[in-house]
C-alpha positions in Angstrom: 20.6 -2.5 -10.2 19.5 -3.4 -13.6 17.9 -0.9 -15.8 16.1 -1.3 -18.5 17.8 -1.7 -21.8 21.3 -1.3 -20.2 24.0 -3.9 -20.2 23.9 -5.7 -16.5 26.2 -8.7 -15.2 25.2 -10.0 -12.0 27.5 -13.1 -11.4 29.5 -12.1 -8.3 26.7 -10.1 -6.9 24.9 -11.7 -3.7 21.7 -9.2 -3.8 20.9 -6.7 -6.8 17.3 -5.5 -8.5 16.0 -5.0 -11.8 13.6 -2.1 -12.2 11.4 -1.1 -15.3 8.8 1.5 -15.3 5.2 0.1 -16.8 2.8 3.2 -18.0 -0.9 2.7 -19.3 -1.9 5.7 -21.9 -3.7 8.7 -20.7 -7.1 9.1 -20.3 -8.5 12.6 -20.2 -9.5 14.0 -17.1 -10.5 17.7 -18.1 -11.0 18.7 -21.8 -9.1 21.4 -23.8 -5.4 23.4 -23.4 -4.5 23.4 -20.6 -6.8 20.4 -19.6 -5.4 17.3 -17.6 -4.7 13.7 -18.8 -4.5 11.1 -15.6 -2.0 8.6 -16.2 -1.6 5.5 -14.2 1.2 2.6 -14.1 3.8 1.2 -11.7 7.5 0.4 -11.0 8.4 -3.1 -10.9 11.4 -3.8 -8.7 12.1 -7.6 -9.0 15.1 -8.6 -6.5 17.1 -11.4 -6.7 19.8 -13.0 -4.5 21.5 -16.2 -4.5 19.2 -19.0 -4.3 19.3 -20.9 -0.8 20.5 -17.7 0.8 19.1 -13.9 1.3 15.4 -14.7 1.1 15.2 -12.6 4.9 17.5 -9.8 2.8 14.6 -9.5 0.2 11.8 -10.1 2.9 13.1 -7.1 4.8 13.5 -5.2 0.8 10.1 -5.8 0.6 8.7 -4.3 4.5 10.8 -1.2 3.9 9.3 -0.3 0.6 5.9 -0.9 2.2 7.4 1.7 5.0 8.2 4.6 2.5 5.3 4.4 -0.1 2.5 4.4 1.8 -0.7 5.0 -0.6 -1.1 9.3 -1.0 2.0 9.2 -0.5 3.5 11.9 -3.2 6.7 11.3 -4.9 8.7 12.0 -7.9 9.3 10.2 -11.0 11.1 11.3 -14.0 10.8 14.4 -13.1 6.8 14.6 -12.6 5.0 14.1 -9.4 3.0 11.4 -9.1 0.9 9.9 -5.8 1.3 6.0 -4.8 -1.6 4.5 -5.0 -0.5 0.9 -3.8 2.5 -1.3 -2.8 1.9 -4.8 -3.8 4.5 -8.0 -3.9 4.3 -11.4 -4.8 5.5 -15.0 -3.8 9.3 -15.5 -4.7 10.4 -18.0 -7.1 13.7 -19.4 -9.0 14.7 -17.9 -12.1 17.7 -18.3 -13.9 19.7 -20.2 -11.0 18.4 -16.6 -8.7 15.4 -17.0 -5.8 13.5 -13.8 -6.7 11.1 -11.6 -5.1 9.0 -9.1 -7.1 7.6 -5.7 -5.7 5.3 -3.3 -7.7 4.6 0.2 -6.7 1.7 1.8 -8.1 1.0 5.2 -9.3 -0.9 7.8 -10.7 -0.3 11.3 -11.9 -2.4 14.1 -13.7 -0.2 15.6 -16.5 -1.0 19.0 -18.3 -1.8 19.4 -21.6 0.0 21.8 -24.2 -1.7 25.7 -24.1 -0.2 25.8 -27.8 
């Protein structure tokens, strides 16, 4: 799996993901200390395999994500719970000599604010 910002080789690999975490600011949901901010985003999961090969592998990536992160579904991330709100994927396509397949899982979370 390929992080972001971290050194990743994937020659040799047949099947591997990249994953990055896209957050939008907070808006404010209740006002003063202790008030909430919601904050909304989602996780990209692109997967990639060998191009003429694997595109059932990622079809069947793609079903099982669907399968665990159902919308209200409550999970956590980074340490703070947060509730999917959709799964969503795309059409695959060639990049860089890989046939990819993207998946987006999308969230939302109510954070508290500081009491200090």
């Amino acid at each position: 799996t390929q992080w972001e910002n971290r050194e990743f080789n994937p020659r040799g690999k047949f099947l591997w993901a990249s994953v990055e975490v896209i957050t939008d600011t907070p808006n404010v949901v209740t006002l003063g200390r202790g008030g909430s901010d919601r904050m909304v985003g989602y996780v990209s999961v692109t997967y990639s395999t060998v191009t003429d090969k694997g595109t059932g592998a990622l079809d069947d990536l793609v079903t099982q994500a669907r399968q665990l992160l159902p919308a209200g579904k409550s999970v956590v991330l980074n340490g703070t719970k947060v509730i999917i709100t959709g799964v969503g994927s795309e059409a695959g396509s060639t990049v860089d000599s890989w046939f990819t397949r993207p998946l987006n899982i999308f969230y939302r979370t109510d954070l508290t604010r500081a009491t200090s």
